[in-house]
N, C-alpha and C positions, 0 to 999 in steps of 0.2 A: 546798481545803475543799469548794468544789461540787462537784468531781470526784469527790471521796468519798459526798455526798450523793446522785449522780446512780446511784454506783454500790449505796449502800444502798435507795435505790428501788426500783433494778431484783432486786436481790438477793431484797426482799419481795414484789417483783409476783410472780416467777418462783416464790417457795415454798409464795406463794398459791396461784398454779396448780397445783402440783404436790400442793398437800393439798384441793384443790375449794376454789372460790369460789360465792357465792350473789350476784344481782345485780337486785335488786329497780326496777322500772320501769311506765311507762306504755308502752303501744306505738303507737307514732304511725304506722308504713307498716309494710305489709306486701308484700314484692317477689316473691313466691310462697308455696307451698307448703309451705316447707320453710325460708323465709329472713323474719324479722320486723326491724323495729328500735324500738329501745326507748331511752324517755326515761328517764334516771334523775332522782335529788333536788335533784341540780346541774347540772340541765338540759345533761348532756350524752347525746350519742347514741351508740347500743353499734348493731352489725349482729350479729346473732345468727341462725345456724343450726343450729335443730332436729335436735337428735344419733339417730344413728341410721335415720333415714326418708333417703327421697331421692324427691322430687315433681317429677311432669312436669314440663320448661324450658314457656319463653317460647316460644309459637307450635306447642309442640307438642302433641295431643290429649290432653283434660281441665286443660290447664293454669289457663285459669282458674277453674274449677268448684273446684280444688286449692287454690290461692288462696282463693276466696272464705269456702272453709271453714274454714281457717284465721282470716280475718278475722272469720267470722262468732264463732267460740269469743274472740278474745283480742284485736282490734283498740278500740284507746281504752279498755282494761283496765287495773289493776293485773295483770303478773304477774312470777314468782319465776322467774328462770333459775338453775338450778343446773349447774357447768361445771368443767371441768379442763384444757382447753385451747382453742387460737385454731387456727384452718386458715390455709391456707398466706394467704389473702386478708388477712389479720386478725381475721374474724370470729371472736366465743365462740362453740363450739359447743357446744349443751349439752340440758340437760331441762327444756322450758319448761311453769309449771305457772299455773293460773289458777283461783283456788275449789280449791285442791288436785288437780284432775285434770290430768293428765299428756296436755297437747296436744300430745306428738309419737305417742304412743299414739291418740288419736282418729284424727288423721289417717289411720292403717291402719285402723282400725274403719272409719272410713268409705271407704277405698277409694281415698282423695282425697291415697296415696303409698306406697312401695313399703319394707318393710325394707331397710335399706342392710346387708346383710348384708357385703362388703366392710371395713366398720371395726364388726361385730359383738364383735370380741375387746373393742373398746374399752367394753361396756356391761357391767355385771353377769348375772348366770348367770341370776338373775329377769328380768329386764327384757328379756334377749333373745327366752327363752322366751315372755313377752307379746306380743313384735313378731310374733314369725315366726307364734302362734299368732293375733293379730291378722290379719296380712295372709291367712297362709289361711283365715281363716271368710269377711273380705272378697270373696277370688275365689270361694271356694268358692256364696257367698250373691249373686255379681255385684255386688257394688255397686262405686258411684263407677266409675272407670277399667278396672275390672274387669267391668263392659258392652260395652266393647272385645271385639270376634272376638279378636283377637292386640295386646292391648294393649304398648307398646316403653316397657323401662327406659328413664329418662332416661340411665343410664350409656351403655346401647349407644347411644342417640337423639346423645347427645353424640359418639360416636368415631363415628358415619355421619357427619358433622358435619365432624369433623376430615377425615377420609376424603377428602369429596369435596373439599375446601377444597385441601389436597396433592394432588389430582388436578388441581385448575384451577390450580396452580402451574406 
């Protein structure tokens, strides 16, 4: 009988995801740019990443300016993540919105994260066209990250990373 139960759980978690889930919260930290966490109504805690952007790491240039800006739009807010799947980590990753503005879209307005064009198929045909038309006014206008001479994707920032780490192996 629990074995049935355990498995009708997972059966709903899983079709939830697969038809978009909404996931309403407060957000109590913010671990970058690109990564918040959010208190829900039963005080549990989600790790949520902002679908589509990809913002400097930790310790690399403009990292925390990235952060901050984030924090500044939605930290100790109510906001609505909208989602249809978890990354490899467990994180939702998804569309995080606050007063109805779409703060993974800011973030490229301001400068302060890159379209993650790598999992671009996974966005709508609007929403991509926002991004990518976001991040270019960004550079194009310098702002955020984009005052960098040769500002580095967090993607490649990561595999130099890996790189040298198998080097001193």
């Amino acid at each position: 009988m629990m074995q049935r139960l355990l498995l009708c759980a997972a059966v709903t978690a899983l079709s939830t995801l697969a038809q978009g889930a909404e996931l309403v919260g407060k957000v109590v930290a913010i671990a970058d740019g690109d990564t918040i966490t959010l208190l829900d109504a039963y005080s549990r805690q989600h790790k949520v990443r902002l679908q589509g952007i990809d913002a400097p790491e930790r310790g690399q240039a403009y990292w925390k300016a990235s952060k901050q800006h984030l924090a500044d739009g939605v930290y100790l807010r109510q906001v609505v993540v909208e989602y249809d799947k978890k990354d490899r980590y467990g994180r939702i990753v998804g569309h995080v919105r606050h007063e109805g503005r779409d703060m993974n879209l800011e973030q490229l307005q301001a400068g302060a994260a890159w379209f993650y064009r790598k999992y671009a198929k996974e966005l709508s045909a609007d929403v991509r066209a926002n991004y990518a038309v976001a991040e270019i006014a960004a550079s194009r206008d310098r702002r955020g990250l984009w005052r960098e001479e040769q500002p580095v994707a967090p993607w490649d920032w990561r595999a130099r990373g890996r790189a040298m780490q198998q080097k001193g192996n």
